[in-house]
N, C-alpha and C positions, 0 to 999 in steps of 0.2 A: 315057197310062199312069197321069197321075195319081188320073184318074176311076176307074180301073177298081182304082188303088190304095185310094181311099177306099170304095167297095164292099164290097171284100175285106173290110176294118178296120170298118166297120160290119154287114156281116156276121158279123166272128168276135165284137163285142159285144152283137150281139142274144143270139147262140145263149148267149154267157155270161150275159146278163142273163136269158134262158129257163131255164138251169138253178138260178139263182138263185132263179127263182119257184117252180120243182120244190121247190126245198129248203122254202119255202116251206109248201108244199100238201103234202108227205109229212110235216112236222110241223103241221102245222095236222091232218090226217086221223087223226095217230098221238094228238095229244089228245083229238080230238072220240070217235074210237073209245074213248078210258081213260072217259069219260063216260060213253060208251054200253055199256060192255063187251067190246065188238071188238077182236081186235088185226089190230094193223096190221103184218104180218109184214114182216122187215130194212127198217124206213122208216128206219131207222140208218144201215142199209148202203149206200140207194141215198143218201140223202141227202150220205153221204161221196163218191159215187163224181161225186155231181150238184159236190158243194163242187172237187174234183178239176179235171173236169170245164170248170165256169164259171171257177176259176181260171186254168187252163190258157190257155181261149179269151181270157182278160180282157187276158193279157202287152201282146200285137202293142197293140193299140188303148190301151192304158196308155201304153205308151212313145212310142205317139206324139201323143196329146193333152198328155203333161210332167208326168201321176200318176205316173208312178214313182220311189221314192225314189233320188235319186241323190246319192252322197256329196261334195262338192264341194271338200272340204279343200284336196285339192292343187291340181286344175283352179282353184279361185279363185285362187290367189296367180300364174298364168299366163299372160302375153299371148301376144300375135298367135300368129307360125307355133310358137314351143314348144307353148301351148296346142290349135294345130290339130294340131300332129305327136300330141303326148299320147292327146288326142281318140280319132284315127284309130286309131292303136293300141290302145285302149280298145277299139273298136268293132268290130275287127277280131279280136282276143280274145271278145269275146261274140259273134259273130257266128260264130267258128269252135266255140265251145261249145254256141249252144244249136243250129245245124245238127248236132254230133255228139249232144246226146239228140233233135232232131226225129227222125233217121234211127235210132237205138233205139230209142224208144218207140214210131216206125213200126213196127217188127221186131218188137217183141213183140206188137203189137197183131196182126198179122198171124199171128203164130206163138200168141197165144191162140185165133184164128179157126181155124185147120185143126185144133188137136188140141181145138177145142171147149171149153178152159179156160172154168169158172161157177164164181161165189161160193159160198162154204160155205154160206151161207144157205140157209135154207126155201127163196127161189124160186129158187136156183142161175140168176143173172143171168148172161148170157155178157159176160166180162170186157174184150173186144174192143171191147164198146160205147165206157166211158169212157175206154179205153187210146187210143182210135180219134182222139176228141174233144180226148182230151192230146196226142195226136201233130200233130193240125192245130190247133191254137191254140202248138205251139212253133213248126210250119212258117210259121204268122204273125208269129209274135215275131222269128224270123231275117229273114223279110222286112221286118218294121220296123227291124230295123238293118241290113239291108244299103240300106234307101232313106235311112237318117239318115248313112250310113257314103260314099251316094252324092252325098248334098247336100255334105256334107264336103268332098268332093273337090272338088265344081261350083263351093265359094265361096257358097254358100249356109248359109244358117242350119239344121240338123235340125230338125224341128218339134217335135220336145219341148222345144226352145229357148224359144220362142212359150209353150207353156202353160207353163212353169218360169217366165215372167215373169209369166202372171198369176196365177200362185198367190202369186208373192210380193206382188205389190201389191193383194190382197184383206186 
C-alpha cells in the first residue's frame, strides 16, 4: 500500500510541478509576444487557472514530505498520549474538512462539465479543466492525512514528522 501510496504523491507533484512550468511558458510567450507584437490572448487567465491548479495538486505531497507550515505552539508544550490525542484530533478535523471541499469541488467540476461552464475570456477555456485538477490534488491532501492520521494510530511517526526535522536542522 505504501508503494502504491508514494506513486500517487509523486504523481500529484509532477502534475503540480507541470503546471508550474505552464505558468512558466504562458509568461515567458506573453513577453516574447509584447516584443514581437503578438498578443498572447488570457495567458493571465490560464496562468491563474495553472497557479490554482499546481497549488491544489502541490497539498497531498507537501504534507507529507513536512513543507507545510504547521503551527506548533501548543503541540510543542505537549507530551506523550495528550500530544498524541491532540494530534489525532487535529487530523481528524482536517481530514473531515478538506474531504468536504474534495467532494465540492468534485461537484462543481462536474456540474461546470454538463452545463459546459468556460472563462469570460477570448478562448472561453472549459472551467472543469482546473476545477477537475483542484478537485484531485484535495482528494490527495485528504489521503495524506488520512495516511499520517493512520500512522497516528499504528504508533508510528506521520511522515511530515521526518521532514519537519529536517527542515529544522538545515
Amino acid at each position: 500500500m505504501r508503494r502504491l501510496l508514494d506513486y500517487l504523491f509523486k504523481f500529484s507533484a509532477v502534475l503540480a510541478a507541470a503546471f508550474l512550468v505552464i505558468i512558466a511558458l504562458l509568461i515567458l510567450a506573453q513577453s516574447l509576444g509584447r516584443l514581437v507584437g503578438i498578443a498572447v490572448h488570457d495567458a493571465n487567465e490560464l496562468a491563474g487557472f495553472s497557479l490554482a491548479a499546481g497549488t491544489f495538486l502541490a497539498l497531498g505531497p507537501a504534507l507529507r514530505a513536512g513543507t507545510h507550515i504547521r503551527v506548533m505552539i501548543v503541540l510543542s508544550h505537549l507530551k506523550g498520549g495528550v500530544r498524541r490525542l491532540v494530534e489525532a484530533i487535529t487530523l481528524l478535523v482536517a481530514i473531515y474538512l478538506a474531504g468536504y471541499f474534495a467532494w465540492w469541488m468534485a461537484v462543481l467540476a462536474q456540474e461546470s462539465f454538463s452545463y459546459g461552464d468556460t472563462s469570460p475570456g477570448v478562448l472561453a477555456f472549459p472551467l472543469w479543466i482546473p476545477q477537475t485538477a483542484m478537485a484531485f490534488g484535495l482528494v490527495v491532501f485528504t489521503i495524506a492525512l488520512l495516511e499520517a492520521f493512520v500512522d497516528l494510530l499504528a504508533g508510528r511517526e506521520p511522515a511530515f514528522v521526518s521532514g519537519e526535522a529536517n527542515e529544522l536542522n538545515e
